[in-house]
C-alpha positions, 0 to 999 in steps of 0.5 A: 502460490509464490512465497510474494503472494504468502507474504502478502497475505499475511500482511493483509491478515495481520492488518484485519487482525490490527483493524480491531486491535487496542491502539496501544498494541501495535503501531498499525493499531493505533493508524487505524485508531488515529483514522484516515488523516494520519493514515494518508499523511503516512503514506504521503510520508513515506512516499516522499521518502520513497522519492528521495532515496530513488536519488541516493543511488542506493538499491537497498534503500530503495528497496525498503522504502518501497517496501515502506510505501507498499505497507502504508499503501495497504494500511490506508486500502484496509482501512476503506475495506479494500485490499490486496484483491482489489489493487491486483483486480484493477492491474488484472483489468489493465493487463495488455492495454497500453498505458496511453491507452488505459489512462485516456480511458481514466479521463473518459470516466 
């Protein structure tokens, strides 16, 4: 297994950890106590900042935007009881389909 993937699951399984956890002992604690609103509203947010430093011109930036992005997107898919399965599932499924292809099937839904 990559060191990504163990990353990764990691990450999930402090997420489950913060799922149940007292708002006032983490900051993911207290994402999920505040519910899906805040949740969404964050990830917006850092989407947005995502956007932003993609303009900078500054890799590093970039970088950890993106990496900002990836965790609120992963707090938001935790917060439905999906996870890190569920997204590399669907990316599974669209493997060697062409996006033209795989987004008129999405309109056929």
């Amino acid at each position: 297994m990559s060191r990504s993937n163990d990353t990764l699951e990691r990450l999930e399984a402090t997420l489950e950890a913060r799922r149940s956890a007292d708002a006032d002992s983490s900051y993911v604690a207290s994402l999920f106590a505040r519910g899906e609103d805040a949740i969404l509203q964050k990830v917006g947010e850092e989407a947005t900042e995502f956007l932003l430093a993609s303009k900078s011109g500054d890799a590093v930036h970039l970088t950890k935007e993106a990496a900002d992005v990836w965790f609120h997107m992963l707090v938001l898919m935790k917060h439905k009881g999906l996870g890190m399965a569920d997204i590399l599932g669907e990316l599974e499924k669209r493997e060697g389909l062409s996006g033209l292809d795989e987004k008129a099937s999405r309109t056929a839904d």
